[in-house]
N, C-alpha and C positions, 0 to 999 in steps of 0.2 A: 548672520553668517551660520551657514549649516552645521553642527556640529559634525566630525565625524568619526570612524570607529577604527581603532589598531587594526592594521594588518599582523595577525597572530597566528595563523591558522598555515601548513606547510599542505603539503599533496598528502600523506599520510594522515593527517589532522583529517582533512574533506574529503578523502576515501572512507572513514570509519565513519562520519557523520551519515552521508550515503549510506554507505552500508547499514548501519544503526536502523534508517529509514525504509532500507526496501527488505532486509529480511528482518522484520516485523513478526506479530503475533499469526498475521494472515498466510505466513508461511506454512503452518503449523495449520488451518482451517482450511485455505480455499479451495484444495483439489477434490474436495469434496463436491461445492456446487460447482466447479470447473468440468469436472469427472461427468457429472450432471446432465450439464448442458453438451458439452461436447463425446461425450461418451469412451469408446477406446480412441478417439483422434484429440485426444487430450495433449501431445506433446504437439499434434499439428497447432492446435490453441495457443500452445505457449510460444512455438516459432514466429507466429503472426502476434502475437505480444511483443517477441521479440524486435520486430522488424519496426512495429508502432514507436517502440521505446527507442530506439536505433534514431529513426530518424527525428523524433524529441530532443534527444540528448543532443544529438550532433546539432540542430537546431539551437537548443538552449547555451550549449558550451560556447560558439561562437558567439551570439547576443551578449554572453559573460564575459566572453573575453572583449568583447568592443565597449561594455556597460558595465563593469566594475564596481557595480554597487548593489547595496541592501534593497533586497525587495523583490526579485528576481521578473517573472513576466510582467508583473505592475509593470516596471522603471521601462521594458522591454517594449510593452505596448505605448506606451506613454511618448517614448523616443521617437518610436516608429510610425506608428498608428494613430497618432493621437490621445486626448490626455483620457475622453470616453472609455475607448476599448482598453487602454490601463487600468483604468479607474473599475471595469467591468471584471477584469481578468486578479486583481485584485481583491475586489468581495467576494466573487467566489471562494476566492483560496483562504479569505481570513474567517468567511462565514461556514465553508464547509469544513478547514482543516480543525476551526476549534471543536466544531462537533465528534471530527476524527480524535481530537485530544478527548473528550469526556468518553467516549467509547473506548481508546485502549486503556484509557485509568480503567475502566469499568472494568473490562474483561480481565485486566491483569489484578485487581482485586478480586475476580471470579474461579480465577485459577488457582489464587494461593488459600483463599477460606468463600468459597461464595456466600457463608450466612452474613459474613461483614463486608464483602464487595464495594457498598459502598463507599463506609468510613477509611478502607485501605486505597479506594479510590483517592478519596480526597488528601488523605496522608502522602500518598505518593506525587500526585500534583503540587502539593506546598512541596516537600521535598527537592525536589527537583527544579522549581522555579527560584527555590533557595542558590541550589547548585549552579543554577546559569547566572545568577546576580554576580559570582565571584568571579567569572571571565568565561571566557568561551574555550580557554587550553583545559580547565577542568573539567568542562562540559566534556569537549573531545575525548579527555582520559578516562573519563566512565561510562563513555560512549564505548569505548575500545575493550574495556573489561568484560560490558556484555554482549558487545559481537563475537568475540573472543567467544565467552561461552555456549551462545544460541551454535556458532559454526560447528564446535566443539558435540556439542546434542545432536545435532543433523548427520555430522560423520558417522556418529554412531549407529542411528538409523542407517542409514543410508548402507553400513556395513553390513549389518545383520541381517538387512532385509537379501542383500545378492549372496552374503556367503554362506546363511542360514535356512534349508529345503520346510518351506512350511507345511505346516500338519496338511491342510488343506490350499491345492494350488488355486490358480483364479478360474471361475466358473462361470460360464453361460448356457441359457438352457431356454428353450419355448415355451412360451405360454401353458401355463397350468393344463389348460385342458386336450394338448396336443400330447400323444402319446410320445411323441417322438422326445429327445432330449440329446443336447449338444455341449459336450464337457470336454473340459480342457487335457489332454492325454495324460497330464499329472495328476490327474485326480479322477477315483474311481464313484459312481454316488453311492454311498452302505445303503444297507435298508433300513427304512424308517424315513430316509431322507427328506424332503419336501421339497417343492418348487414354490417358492414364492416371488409373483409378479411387485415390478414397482409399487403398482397402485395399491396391491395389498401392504405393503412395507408401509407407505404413507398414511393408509388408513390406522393403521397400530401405534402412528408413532415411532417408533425409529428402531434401529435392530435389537436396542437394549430389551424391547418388549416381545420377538418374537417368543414363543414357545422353546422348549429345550429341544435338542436336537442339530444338524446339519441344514441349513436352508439356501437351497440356489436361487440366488440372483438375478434375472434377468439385467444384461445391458443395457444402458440406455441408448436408444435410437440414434443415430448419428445422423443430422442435417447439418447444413453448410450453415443456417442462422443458428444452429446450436454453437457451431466453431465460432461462430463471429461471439454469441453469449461468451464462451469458457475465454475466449481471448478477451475479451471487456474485463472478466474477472478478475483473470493474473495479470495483465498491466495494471488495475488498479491494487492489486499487494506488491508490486517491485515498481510502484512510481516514483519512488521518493527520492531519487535523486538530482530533482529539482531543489530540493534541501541546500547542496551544496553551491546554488546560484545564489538562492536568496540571500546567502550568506557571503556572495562577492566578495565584498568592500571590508572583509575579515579576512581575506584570503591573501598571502603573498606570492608576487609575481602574479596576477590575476591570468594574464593575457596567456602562459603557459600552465600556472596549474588545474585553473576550472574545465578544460579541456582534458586535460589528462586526468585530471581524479574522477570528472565523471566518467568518462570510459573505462577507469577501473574500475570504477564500481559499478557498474551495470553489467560489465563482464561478470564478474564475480559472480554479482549474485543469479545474471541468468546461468550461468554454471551450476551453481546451488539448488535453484529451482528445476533446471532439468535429472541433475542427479536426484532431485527427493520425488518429483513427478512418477520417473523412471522405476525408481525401489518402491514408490505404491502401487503403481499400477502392475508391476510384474509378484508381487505381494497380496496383491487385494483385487485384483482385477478392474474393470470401468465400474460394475455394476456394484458390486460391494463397496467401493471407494466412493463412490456419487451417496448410497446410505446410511455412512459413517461421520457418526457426528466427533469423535475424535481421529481423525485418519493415522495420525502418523504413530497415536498410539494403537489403535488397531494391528498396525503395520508389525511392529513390535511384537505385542503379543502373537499374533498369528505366526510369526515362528519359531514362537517359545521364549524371549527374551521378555519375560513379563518381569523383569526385575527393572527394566528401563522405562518401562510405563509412568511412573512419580515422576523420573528423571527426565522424560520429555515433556510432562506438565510443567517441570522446572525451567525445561526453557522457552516454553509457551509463554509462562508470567514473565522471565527475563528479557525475553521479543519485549513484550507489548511495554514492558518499559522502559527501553531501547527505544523504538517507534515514539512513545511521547515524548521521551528529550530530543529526538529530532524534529518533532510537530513543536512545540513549545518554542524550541530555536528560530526554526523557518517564520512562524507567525508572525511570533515578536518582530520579525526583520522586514516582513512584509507590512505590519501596524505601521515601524519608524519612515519607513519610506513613502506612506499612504499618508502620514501626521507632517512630514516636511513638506507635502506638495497641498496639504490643506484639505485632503479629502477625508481624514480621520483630525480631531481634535492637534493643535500643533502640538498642544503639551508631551504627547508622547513620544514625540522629537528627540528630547531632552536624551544624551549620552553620558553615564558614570563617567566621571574625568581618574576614576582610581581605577576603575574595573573595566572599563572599556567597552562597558554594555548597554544596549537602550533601555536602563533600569525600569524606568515607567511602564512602556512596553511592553516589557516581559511582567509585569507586576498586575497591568488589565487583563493580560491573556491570560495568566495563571489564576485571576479573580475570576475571571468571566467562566471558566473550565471548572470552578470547584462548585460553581452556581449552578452549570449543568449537572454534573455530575450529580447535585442532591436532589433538584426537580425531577429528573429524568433519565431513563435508560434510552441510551444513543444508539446501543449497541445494532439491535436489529433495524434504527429509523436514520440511517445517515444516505441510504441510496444518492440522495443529490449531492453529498461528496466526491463519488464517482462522476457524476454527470458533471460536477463542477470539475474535477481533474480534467476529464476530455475538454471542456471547453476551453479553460485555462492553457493546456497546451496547442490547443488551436489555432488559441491568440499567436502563442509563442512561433511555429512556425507559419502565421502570417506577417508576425514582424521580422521572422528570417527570409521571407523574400523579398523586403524592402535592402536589404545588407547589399551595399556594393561591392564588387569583386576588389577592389582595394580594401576593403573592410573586412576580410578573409570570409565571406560569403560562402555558403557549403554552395554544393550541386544544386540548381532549381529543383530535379524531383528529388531531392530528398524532402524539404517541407512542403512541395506541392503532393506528397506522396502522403507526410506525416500529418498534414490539416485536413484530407481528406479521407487517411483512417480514423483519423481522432471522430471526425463529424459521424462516420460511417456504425463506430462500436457505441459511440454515444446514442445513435437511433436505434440499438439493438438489447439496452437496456430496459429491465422489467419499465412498464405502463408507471408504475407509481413512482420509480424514482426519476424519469423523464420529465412527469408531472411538476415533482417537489424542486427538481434543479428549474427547473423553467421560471417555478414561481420565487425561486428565490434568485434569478436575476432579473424578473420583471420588477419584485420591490427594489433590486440597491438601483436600477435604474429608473423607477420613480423619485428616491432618495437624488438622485443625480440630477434629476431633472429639477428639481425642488429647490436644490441649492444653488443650482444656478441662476432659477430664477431669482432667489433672493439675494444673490449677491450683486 
């Protein structure tokens, strides 16, 4: 008989978990390659994130509210689709999202001492896997302290940036060797000034290296596959509120709150990310912003508030570990539901009868994440995580158009709209992480094929 796990978890509980999960440490990084790729149509990128994630969510909430249990698109495909495309939509999420776990341990040890990175790495992974062994309402409550605080950093910005006139306003300008030059009416160039092209920015390394002085910026080019890139980007930092699916079968009243907690919190946080988008770009402009290897401190300093600069790295490392107790959580939930159907070891089945948690579970992910974490920097090698999210929710809304209209079924184009952006932003991903997600569902489906045959 299946063990199963407390329904513990209220609408408030699995809004903050979400939350926890989409404003992340990448809140704080991605406008920069977003900025990049899509240049000043940077908020058009996040509305088309938007609309990706819309029809995801609305997708996933109803599959959760008909499928009430741990594991979230696994149990979905599995139902629907058969036990393959589960089985598929599944290792992606367990094999990309542990790598997502070794990666925010990293960065959040890189933000608070980078010379010990890693060992704060691994300290915060045991930590925290400690945390979820005692029930999933504690997990929630310290979920909630540093959403609390990361929202708490972002106001801040977000304030300074509209109510405070920066030294220098956003800048564009032609090409070096054109005499002509195009600046934004708040800002005059002094003399001395320079015009520096992208290509020169990239050859030097990054702005920390340019020369002293004022240096303009060129824009980055806006094409319509740069929008499709900058929107690949930012759905992949505000995905995470497939977190609160996986977590079903913790959830009470499933069939009303997975539904309503995830559209709060994708509200929210696309709220969040259009207000922090908005205060960089009108702060730092596309071109300076795409350059900026810290944006939101940037953002800060350039209009004087350089006392909040520490204080934004403080809720950079608080994101990213935020972000790992919701990766941690979701895994573990996707492991138990992969281990009861026999496509992971059954032993990890096994549910705390005191704590009410897939002890085991959470005890191989939190192993398997500190093993990374010491081999390897994830940080810049997880591309097929993203590729693995698009495919994962692919699945998702192709097992929402199996849902019959008695099974409260969304609209046909919402996941005929949502599996066909997902396929679309996933082909718009750099060459190498296309590459790396492909090969890593070509092996779990050798692995699949293997097992079956031997059984």
């Amino acid at each position: 008989m299946t063990e199963e796990l407390e329904r513990r978890l209220g609408t408030r509980d699995a809004v903050v978990v979400g939350l926890s999960a989409m404003i992340g440490a990448g809140v704080f990084a991605v406008f920069a390659p977003a900025a990049g790729a899509a240049g000043s149509w940077l908020l058009a990128a996040l509305a088309l994130a938007a609309v990706v994630a819309y029809c995801n969510a609305t997708s996933s909430a109803r599959l959760a509210a008909r499928h009430p249990e741990s594991g979230g698109t696994y149990v979905y495909g599995r139902r629907r689709l058969g036990p393959f495309w589960g089985y598929l939509a599944g290792w992606g999420f367990t094999v990309g999202k542990t790598a997502s776990c070794a990666a925010m341990a990293l960065t959040f040890g890189a933000y608070v001492i980078p010379e010990l990175a890693r060992p704060l790495a691994v300290g915060a992974v045991v930590v925290l896997t400690v945390l979820n062994l005692f029930g999933v309402r504690r997990s929630a409550r310290a979920a909630m302290i540093m959403v609390g605080f990361v929202l708490l950093v972002l106001a801040a910005v977000v304030t300074v940036a509209f109510l405070q006139r920066p030294d220098v306003g956003p800048v564009t300008g032609m090409p070096a060797d054109d005499p002509a030059l195009i600046v934004d009416e708040r800002a005059e160039r002094p003399a001395g000034a320079s015009i520096v092209d992208k290509e020169q920015v990239i050859e030097l390394g990054s702005l920390d290296d340019l020369p002293p002085g004022l240096h303009y910026v060129l824009d980055p080019e806006v094409t319509g596959w740069g929008v499709l890139q900058g929107a690949g980007l930012l759905f992949f930092a505000f995905a995470g509120y497939a977190r609160i699916a996986t977590m079903g079968e913790e959830v009470r009243d499933p069939g009303r709150t997975i539904p309503r907690a995830i559209g709060i919190a994708l509200g929210l946080a696309l709220v969040v990310y259009a207000l922090v988008a908005a205060a960089a770009l009108e702060t730092l402009g596309p071109g300076w912003l795409a350059m900026s290897a810290e944006p939101l401190v940037d953002v800060v300093e350039t209009v004087g508030a350089t006392g909040l600069g520490p204080v934004v790295r403080a809720g950079a490392a608080v994101a990213a570990l935020g972000a790992l107790l919701a990766l941690l959580l979701g895994v573990s939930r996707t492991v138990l539901a992969m281990a009861r159907e026999r496509d992971l070891p059954g032993a990890f089945a096994a549910v705390d009868p005191v704590h009410q948690v897939p002890r085991r579970a959470e005890l191989a992910v939190g192993a398997a994440v500190v093993v990374l974490v010491l081999v390897a920097d994830l940080r810049e090698a997880i591309g097929f995580s993203s590729f693995g999210v698009l495919v994962y929710y692919a699945i998702a809304n192709a097992a929402a158009l199996r849902l019959g209209r008695d099974e409260g079924a969304p609209p046909k184009a919402v996941p005929v709209l949502g599996l066909a952006l997902c396929l679309l932003l996933a082909a718009t991903l750099p060459l190498p992480s296309v590459v790396a997600g492909l090969v890593v569902f070509a092996v779990g489906a050798a692995l699949w094929a293997v097992r079956r045959r031997l059984a």
